[in-house]
C-alpha positions in Angstrom: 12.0 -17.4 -28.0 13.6 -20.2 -25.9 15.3 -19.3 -22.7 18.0 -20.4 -20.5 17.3 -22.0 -17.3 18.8 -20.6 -14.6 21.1 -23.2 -12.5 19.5 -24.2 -9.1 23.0 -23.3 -7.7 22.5 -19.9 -9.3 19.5 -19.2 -7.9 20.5 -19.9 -4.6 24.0 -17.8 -4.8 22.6 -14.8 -2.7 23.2 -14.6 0.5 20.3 -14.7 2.8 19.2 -11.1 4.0 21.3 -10.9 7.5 19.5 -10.4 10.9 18.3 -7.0 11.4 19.7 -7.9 15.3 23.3 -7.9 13.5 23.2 -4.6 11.8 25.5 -2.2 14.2 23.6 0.6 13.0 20.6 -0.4 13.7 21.6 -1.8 17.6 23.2 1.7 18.0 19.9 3.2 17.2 17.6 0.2 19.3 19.6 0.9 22.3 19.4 4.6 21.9 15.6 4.6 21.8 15.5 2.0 24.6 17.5 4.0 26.3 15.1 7.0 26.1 11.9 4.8 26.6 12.7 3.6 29.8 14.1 6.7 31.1 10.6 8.3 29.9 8.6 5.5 32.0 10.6 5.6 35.2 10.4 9.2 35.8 6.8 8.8 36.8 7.3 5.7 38.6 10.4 7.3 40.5 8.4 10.4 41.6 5.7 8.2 42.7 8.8 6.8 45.2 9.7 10.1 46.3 5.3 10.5 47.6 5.9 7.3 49.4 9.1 8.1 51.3 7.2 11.9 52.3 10.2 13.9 50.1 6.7 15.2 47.3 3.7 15.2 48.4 0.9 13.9 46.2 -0.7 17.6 44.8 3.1 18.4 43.9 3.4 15.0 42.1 0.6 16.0 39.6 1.7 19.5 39.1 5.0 17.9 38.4 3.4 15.1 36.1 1.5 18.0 34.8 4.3 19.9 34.0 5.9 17.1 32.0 3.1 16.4 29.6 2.9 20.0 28.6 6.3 19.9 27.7 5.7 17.3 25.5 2.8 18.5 24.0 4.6 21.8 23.3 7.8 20.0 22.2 6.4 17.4 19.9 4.9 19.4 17.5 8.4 21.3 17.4 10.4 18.7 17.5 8.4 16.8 13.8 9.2 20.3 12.2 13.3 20.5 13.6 13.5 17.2 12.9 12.6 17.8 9.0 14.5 21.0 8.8 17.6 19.7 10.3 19.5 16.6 10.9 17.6 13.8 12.4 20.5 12.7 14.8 20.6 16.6 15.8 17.8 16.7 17.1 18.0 13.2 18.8 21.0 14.4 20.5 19.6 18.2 22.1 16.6 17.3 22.8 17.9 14.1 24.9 20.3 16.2 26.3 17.7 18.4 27.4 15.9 15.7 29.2 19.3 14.5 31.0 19.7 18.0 32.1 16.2 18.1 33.6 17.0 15.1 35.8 19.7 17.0 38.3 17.4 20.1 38.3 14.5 17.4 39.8 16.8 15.9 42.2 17.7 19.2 43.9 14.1 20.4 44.0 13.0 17.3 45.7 11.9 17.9 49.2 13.4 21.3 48.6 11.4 23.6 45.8 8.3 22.4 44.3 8.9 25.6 41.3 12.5 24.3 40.3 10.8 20.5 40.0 7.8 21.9 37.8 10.2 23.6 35.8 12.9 20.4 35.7 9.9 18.8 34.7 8.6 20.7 31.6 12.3 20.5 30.2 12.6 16.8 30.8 8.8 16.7 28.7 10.2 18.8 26.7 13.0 16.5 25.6 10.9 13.3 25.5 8.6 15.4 23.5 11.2 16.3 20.7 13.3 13.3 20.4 10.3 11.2 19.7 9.2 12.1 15.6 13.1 12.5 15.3 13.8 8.4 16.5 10.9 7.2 13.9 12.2 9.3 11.5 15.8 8.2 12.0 14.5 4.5 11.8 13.4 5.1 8.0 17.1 6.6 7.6 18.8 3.6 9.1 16.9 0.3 8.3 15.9 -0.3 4.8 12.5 -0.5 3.7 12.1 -4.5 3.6 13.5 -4.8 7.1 11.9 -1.9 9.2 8.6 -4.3 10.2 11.7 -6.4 12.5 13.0 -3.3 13.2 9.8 -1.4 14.8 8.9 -4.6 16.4 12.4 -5.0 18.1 11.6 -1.3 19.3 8.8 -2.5 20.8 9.9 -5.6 22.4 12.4 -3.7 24.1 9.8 -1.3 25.4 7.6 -3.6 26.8 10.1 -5.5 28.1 11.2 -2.7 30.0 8.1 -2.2 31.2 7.7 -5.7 32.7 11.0 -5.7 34.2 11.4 -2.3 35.0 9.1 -1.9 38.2 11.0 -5.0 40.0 14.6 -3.4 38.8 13.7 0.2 40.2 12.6 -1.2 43.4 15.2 -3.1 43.9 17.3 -0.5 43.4 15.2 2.0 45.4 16.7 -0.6 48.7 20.2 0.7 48.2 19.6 4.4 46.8 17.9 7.4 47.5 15.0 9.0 45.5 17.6 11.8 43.7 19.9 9.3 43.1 17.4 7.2 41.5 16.4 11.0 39.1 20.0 10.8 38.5 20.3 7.8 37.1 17.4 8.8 34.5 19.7 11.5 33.4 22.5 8.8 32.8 19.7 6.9 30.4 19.0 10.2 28.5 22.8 10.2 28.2 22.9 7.2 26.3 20.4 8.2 24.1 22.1 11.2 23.1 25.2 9.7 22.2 25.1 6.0 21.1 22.8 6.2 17.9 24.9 7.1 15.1 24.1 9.1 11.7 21.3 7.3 9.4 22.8 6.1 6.4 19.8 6.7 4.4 18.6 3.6 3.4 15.9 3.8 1.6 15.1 7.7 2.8 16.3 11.6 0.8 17.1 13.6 2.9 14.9 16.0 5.1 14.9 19.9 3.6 17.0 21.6 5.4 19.1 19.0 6.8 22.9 18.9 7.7 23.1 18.0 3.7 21.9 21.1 2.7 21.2 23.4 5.1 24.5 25.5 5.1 23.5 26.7 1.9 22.6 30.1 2.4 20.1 30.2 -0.6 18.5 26.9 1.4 18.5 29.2 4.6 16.8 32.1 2.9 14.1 30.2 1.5 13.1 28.3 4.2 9.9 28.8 4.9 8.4 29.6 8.5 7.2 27.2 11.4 3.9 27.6 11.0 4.3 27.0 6.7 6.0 23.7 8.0 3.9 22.7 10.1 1.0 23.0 7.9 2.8 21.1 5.2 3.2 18.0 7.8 -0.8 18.4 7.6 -1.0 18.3 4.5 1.1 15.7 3.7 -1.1 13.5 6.8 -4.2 14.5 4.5 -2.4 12.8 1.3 -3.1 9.4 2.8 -7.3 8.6 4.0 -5.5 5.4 6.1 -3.5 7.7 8.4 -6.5 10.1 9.3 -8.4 6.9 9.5 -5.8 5.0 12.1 -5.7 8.8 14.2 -9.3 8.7 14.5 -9.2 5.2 15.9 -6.6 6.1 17.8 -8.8 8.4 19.5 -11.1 6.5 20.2 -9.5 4.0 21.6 -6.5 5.9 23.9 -9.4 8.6 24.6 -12.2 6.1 25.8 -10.9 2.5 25.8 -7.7 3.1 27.6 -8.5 6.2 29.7 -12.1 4.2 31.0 -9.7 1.1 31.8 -7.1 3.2 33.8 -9.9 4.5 36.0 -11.9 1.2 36.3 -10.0 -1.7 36.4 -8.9 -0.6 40.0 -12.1 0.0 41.2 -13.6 -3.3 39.5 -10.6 -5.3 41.3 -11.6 -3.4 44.1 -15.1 -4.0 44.5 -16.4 -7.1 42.4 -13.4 -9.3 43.0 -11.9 -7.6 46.5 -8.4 -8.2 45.5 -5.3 -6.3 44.1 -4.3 -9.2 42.1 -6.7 -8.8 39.1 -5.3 -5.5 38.9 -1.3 -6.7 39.4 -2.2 -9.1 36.9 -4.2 -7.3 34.4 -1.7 -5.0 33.8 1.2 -7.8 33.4 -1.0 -10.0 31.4 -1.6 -6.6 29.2 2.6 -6.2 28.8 3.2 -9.7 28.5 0.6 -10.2 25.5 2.3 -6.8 24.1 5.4 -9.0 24.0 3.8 -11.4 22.0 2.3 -9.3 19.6 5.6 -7.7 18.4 7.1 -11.2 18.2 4.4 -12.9 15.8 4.2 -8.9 13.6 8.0 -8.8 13.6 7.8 -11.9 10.9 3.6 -12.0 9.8 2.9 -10.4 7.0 -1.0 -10.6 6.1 -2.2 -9.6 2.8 -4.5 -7.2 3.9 -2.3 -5.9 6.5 -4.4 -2.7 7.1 -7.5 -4.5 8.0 -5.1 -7.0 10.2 -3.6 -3.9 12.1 -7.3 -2.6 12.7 -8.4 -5.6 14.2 -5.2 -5.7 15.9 -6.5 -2.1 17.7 -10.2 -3.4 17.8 -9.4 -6.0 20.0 -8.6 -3.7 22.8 -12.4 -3.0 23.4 -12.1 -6.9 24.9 -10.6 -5.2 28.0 -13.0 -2.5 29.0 -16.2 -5.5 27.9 -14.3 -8.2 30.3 -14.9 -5.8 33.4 -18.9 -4.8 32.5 -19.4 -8.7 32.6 -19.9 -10.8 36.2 -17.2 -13.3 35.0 -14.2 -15.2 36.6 -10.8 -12.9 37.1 -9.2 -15.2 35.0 -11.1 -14.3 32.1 -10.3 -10.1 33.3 -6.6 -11.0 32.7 -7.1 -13.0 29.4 -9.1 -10.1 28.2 -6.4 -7.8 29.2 -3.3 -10.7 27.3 -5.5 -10.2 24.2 -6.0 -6.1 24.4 -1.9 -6.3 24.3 -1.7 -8.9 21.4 -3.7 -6.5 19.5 -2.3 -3.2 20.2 1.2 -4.4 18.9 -0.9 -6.1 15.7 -1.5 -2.6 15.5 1.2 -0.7 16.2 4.3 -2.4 14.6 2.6 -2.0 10.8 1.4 1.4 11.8 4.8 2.6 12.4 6.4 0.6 9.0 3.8 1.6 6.7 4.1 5.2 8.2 7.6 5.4 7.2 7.3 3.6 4.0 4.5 5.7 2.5 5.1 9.4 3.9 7.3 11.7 1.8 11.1 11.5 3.8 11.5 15.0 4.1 7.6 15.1 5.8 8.6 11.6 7.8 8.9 13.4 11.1 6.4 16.3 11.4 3.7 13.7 10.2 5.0 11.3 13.1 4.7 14.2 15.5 0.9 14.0 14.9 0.9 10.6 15.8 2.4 11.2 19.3 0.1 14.1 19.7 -2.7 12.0 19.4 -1.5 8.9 21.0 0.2 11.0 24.3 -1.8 14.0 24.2 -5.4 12.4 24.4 -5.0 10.3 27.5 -5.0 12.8 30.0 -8.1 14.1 28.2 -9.7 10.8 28.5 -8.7 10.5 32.2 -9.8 13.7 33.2 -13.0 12.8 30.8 -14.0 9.3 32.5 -13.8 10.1 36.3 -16.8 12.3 36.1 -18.6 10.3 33.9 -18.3 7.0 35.9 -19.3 9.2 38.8 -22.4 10.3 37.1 -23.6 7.1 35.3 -21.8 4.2 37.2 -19.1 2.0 36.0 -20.9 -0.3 33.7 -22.6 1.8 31.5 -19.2 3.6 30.6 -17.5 0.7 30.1 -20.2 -0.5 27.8 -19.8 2.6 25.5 -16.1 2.6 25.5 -16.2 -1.0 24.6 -18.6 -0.4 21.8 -16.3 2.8 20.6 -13.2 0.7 20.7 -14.9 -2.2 18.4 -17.0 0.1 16.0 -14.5 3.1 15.1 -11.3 0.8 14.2 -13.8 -1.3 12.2 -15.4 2.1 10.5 -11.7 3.0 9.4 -10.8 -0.1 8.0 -13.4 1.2 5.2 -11.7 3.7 4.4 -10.0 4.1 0.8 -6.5 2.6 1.2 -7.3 1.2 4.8 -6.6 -2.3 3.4 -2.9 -2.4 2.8 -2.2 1.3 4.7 -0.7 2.2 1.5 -2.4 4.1 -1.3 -1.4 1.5 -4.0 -2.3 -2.0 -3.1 1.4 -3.6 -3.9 2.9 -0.9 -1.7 1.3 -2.6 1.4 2.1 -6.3 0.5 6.2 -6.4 0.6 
């Protein structure tokens, strides 16, 4: 049967898909999440103002720091399953509110009750802990499928950028104010990402069981089943797809050893081989400022196999901890260290997309909170892990298994059944 060509002006008619940096929802949700990532990173680096003007002294600053991270150990694996049972934006708001209230409770500890400070500081974890599966979940409810690769890299520009800029800002800031008004200031950015992001408009997403859509319903409320049910299901729903176990165990491997052996050593290799602070000033900006252009070139490459593209991505941090077991030039430290960052955001950006794309909406969040259990959860491991064992066997030979671990596991999981595309049909991982 003959058919009818299709005008050239015809085909063209549709509009071109507009900006994802012109959708108001979406900028209402970026700057609510920026908000809350840069509130997360300062508190550290604002406490660790407070040791140097002699208001905390450095034991209280780890019990403090402490404190924190089992807040949000506690609070994340809460937060996946509140997150699925209610409304996403709920969730976002409490829990962020939660975190701004933690920041007047720190600033009148300071210098005054170490207690009230530990506590401030588990609520404040606590907050950071629960809003986090809720923001990735809320990203699948606001941004459609075909545009949420822009979106999580625009996330993740703005948190790196922050990170690069925001040690300079605080400091200069530091000159005119005070420590506690610097903590209050934190609250203000937990403020911001309780109220700006709006409601998702469920593009592409059902809604969660239990949420505002149905959760009134007393029959809902009555057959809800218990946290611990919930929680399991999240699990369960994680087992459903090989490529997510596969990307937590290189996860592991690389937060646990390759980025927990590089905290520990790269001072004490800039230190001792190269007798310098620069290499490790410039390490760690050279790191950030190769993040940045990882999430520009992922926000619009899309590889065929984008799996095995993302695990390479994460492979190619084991450059960072191999660069300081090897008697070369600094320069080629902080190339090492531009790469690791390149290919941590190769990583990351299609981790997050195809997460949301391929786990079941109403599971989005509590399968997300596994993810920041890993990724948060397992560095303080590694930390505590790697001091002892540099101490016992030197620097080099640590760095050479962590470098070997970071290389071999990502490569082991790209060969896993649906690793390829991170989607457990083929055409699901090529849009």
């Amino acid at each position: 049967m003959a058919t009818t060509p299709v005008p050239a002006a015809a085909k063209s008619a549709s509009p071109p898909p507009r900006s994802i940096l012109r959708d108001s929802a979406f900028l209402r949700l970026w700057a609510g999440t920026t908000a809350s990532g840069l509130a997360t990173w300062a508190l550290p680096f604002v406490l660790g103002l407070a040791v140097l003007h002699r208001d905390l002294g450095a034991a209280g600053l780890g019990l403090v720091l402490a404190a924190r991270t089992a807040g949000f150990l506690v609070a994340v694996t809460v937060g996946g399953v509140l997150a699925d049972r209610h409304s996403r934006r709920a969730v976002v708001l409490w829990s962020s509110l939660a975190a701004a209230a933690a920041a007047p409770l720190l600033a009148a500890g300071l210098g005054r009750s170490l207690l009230l400070m530990a506590a401030a500081a588990v609520l404040a974890g606590a907050g950071q802990g629960a809003c986090r599966p809720a923001f990735q979940a809320l990203t699948a409810e606001t941004v459609a499928p075909e545009r949420r690769q822009r979106a999580n890299a625009a996330m993740t520009l703005a948190v790196r950028s922050s990170t690069l800029a925001g040690p300079a800002l605080t400091s200069l800031l530091a000159a005119f104010l005070d420590t506690r008004t610097l903590l209050l200031g934190i609250g203000l950015l937990w403020l911001v990402a309780a109220f700006v992001p709006g409601r998702g408009v469920g593009a592409g997403a059902v809604p969660a069981a239990g949420s505002a859509s149905d959760a009134s319903s007393p029959a809902v409320a009555a057959a809800r089943p218990g946290f611990r049910t919930e929680f399991l299901d999240g699990i369960r729903e994680a087992r459903r797809h090989p490529w997510f176990l596969a990307g937590l165990a290189a996860l592991v491997a690389v937060v646990t050893l390759g980025y927990s052996a590089t905290g520990v050593a790269l001072p004490l290799v800039s230190r001792d081989r190269y007798g310098t602070a620069w290499v490790l000033g410039a390490s760690t900006t050279a790191y950030t400022v190769g993040a940045l252009g990882g999430a520009l070139l992922v926000a619009r490459w899309r590889p065929r196999s984008q799996g095995w593209a993302a695990f390479a991505g994460l492979a190619a941090y084991g450059v960072a901890p191999l660069s300081l077991t090897l008697p070369v030039h600094a320069a080629v430290v902080v190339a090492a260290y531009a790469v690791a960052g390149v290919g941590i955001e190769l990583f990351n950006v299609p981790w997050f997309t195809a997460t949301q794309r391929e786990v079941a909406p109403d599971k989005l969040a509590r399968v997300s909170s596994l993810d920041f259990l890993v990724s948060y959860g397992l560095a303080p491991a590694g930390l505590a892990l790697i001091a002892p064992a540099i101490g016992a066997f030197g620097v080099t030979p640590v760095l050479a298994v962590c470098a070997a671990a970071c290389f071999l596991v990502p490569a082991g999981a790209a060969l896993v059944p649906t690793a390829r595309h991170f989607a457990r049909t083929p055409s699901a991982g090529t849009g």
